[in-house]
C-alpha positions as CSV (number, residue, x, y, z in Angstrom):
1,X,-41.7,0.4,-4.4
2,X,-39.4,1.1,-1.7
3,X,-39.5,-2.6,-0.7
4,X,-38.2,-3.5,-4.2
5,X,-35.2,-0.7,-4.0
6,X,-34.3,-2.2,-0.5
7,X,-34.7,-5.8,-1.4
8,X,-32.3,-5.0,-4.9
9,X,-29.9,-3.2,-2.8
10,X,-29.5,-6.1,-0.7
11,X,-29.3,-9.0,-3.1
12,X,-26.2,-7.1,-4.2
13,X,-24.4,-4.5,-1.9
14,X,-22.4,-3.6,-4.7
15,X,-25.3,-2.0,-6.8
16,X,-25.3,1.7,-7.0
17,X,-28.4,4.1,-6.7
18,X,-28.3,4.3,-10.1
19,X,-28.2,0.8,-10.9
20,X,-30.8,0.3,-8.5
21,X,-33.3,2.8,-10.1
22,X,-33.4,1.3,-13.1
23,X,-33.9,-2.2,-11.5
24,X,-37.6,-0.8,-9.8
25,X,-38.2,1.0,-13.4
26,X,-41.3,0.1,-15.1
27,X,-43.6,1.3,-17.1
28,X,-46.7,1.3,-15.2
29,X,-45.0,3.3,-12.1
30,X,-43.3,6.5,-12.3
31,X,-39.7,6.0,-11.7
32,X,-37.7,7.6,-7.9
33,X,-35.7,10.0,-8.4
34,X,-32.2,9.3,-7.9
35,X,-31.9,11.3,-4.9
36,X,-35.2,9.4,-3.3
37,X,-33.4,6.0,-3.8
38,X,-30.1,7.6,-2.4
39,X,-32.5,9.1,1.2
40,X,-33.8,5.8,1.5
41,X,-30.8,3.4,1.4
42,X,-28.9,5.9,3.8
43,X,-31.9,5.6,5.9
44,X,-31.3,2.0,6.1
45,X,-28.1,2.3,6.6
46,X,-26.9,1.5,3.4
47,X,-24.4,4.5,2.8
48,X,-21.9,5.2,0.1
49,X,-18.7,4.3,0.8
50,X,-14.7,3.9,-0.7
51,X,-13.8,0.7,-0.7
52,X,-11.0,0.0,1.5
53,X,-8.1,-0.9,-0.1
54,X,-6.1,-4.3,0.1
55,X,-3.8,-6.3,-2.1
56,X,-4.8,-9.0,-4.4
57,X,-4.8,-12.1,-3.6
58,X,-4.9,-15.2,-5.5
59,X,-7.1,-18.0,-5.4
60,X,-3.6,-20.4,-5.1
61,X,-2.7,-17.4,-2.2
62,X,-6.2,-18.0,-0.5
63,X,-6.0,-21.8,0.0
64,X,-2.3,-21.3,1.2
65,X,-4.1,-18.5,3.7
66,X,-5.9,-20.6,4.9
67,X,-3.6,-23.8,4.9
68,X,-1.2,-21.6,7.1
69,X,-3.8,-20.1,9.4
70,X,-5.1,-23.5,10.2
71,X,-2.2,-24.9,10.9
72,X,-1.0,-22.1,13.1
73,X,-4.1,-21.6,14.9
74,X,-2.8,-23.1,18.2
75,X,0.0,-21.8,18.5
76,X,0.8,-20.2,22.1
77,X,3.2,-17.5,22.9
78,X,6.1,-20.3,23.2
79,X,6.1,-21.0,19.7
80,X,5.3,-17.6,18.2
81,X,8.1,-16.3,20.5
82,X,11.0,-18.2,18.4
83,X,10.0,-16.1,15.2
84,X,11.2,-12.8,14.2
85,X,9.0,-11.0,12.1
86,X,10.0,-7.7,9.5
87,X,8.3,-5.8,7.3
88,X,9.0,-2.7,5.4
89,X,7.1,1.0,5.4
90,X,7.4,4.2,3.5
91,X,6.9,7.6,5.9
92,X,6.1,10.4,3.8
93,X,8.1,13.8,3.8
94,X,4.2,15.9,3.9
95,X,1.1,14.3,3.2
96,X,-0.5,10.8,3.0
97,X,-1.1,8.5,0.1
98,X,-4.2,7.7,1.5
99,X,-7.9,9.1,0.3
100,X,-9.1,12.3,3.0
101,X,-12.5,12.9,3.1
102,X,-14.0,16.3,4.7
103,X,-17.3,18.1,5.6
104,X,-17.7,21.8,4.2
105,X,-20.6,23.9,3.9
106,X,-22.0,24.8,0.1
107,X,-19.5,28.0,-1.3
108,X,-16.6,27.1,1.3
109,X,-14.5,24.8,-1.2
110,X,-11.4,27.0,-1.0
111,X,-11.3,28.3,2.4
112,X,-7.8,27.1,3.6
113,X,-9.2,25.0,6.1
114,X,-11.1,22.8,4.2
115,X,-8.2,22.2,1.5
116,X,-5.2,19.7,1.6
117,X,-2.0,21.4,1.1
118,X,0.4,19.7,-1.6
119,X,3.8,20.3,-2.5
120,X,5.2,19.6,-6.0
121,X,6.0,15.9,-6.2
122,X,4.6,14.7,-3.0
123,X,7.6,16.4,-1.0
124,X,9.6,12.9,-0.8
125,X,9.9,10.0,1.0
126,X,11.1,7.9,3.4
127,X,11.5,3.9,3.2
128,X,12.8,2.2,6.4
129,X,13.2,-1.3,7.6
130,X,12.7,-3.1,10.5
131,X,12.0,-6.4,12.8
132,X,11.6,-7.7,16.0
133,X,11.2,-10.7,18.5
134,X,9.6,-11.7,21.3
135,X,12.6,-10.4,23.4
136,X,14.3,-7.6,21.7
137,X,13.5,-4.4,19.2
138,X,16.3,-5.1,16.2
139,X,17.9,-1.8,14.7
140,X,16.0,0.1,12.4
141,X,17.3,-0.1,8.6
142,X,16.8,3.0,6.0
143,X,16.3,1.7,2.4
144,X,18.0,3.6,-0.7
145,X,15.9,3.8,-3.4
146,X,13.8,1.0,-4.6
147,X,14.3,-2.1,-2.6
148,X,15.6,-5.0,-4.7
149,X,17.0,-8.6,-4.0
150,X,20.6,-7.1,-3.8
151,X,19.4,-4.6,-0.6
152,X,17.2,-7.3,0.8
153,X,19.5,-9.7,0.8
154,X,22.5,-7.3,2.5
155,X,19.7,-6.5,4.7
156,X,19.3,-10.4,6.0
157,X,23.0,-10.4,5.9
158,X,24.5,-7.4,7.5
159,X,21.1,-6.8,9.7
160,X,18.6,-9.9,10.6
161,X,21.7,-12.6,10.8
162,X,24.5,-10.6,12.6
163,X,21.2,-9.3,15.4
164,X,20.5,-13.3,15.7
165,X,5.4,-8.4,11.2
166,X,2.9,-8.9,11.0
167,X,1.3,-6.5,12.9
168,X,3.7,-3.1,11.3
169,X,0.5,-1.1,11.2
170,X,0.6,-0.8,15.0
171,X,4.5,-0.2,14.9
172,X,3.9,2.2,12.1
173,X,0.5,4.3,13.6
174,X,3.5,5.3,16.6
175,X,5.4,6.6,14.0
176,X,3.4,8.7,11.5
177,X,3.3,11.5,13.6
178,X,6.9,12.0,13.3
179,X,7.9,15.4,10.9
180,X,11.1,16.9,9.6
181,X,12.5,19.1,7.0
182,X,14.7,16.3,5.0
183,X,14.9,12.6,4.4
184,X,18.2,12.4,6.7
185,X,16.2,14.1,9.8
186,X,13.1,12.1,9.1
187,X,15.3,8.8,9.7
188,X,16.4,9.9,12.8
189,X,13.4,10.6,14.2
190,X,12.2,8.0,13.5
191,X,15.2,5.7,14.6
192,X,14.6,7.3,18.1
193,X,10.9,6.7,17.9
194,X,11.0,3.0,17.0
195,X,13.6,2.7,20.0
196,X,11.3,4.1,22.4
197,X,8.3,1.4,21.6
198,X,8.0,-1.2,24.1
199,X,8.3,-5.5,24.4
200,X,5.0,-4.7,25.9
201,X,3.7,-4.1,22.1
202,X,5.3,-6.9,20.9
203,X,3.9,-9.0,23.6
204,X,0.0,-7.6,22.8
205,X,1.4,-8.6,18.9
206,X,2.4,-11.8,19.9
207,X,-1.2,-13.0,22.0
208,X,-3.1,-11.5,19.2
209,X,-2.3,-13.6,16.5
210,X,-4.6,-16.7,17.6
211,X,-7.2,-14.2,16.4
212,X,-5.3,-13.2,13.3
213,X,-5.1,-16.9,12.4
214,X,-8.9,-17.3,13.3
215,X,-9.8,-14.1,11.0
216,X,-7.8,-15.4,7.5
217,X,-10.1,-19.0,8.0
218,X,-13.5,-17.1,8.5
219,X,-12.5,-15.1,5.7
220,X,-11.7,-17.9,3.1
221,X,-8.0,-16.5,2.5
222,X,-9.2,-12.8,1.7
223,X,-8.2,-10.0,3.3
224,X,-9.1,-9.1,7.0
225,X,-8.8,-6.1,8.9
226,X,-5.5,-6.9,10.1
């Protein structure tokens, strides 16, 4: 029996226990319990999990994916260097938009420190962006409200063309730990933070792309963990 819950869990990973159970259901056999088919995927290492989170993309997106990565792939440090790339991110006033998960004993649900303080309408937020090159860190620009052709395209004007990324998560990890009372403080800071990061980030950017490029191709176009 447990060689038929295994084998159905692996045919298809996105089966749940419950799924599974009634798959290795019969009438001659007395069915698992759902918490016996739960013990022994974990203890093959089959655990429950949220799925992470990545935009959609199309199949016409995936063959361009991979088009792009192909032709890209060799690429040294001399050509990426004569690109700049941008990229926008929102820095939240308190709190993360993200999923938390925590570990609590049974009866300690509201104990403050396993809870996850909110404030009424997710306390605000602030929407910044920026670029850079191989050479240079380009000013940070703050966006008003929603951003829109009309603010993108004073942004290339009055920002990218009069100072003439792929990897912003990196930029953006040296960031989050940046708090402040109000949006206006919040932009400072993290004005002064983004001046303090070094070319020696956007050099380690730059030499990782190769991989990057290798990563979208064995993927087939979907998403990677870039």
């Amino acid at each position: 029996m447990d060689r038929n819950i295994l084998r159905a869990a692996r045919e298809d990973p996105r089966r749940t226990s419950t799924d599974i159970q009634m798959v290795v259901t019969s009438p001659v056999e007395p069915a698992l319990s759902r918490r016996t088919i739960k013990r022994r995927l974990q203890a093959n290492g089959l655990h429950g999990r949220r799925p992470v989170r990545k935009p959609f993309i199309s199949e016409k997106n995936r063959r361009a994916r991979v088009a792009w990565a192909r032709a890209h792939l060799n690429w040294g440090r001399a050509e990426w260097a004569k690109h700049i790339w941008s990229d926008e991110s929102k820095f939240n006033m308190f709190g993360s938009d993200g999923n938390a998960w925590i570990r609590r004993p049974v009866g300690a649900r509201y104990l403050p420190k396993y809870q996850l303080p909110t404030v009424k309408h997710g306390g605000g937020s602030c929407m910044v962006w920026g670029c850079f090159s191989a050479g240079s860190m380009w000013p940070l620009r703050r966006i008003q409200g929603v951003m829109d052709r009309f603010q993108y395209d004073d942004i290339l004007e009055n920002t990218m063309r009069s100072w003439a990324l792929r990897n912003w998560e990196e930029l953006e990890r040296r960031l989050k730990g940046v708090r402040a009372t109000n949006v206006d403080q919040k932009f400072a800071q993290l004005e002064a933070a983004w001046k303090t990061i070094p070319l020696s980030v956007v050099d380690t950017l730059l030499d990782s792309m190769p991989r990057r490029c290798q990563a979208v191709i064995d993927a087939k176009g979907f998403a990677t963990k870039y």
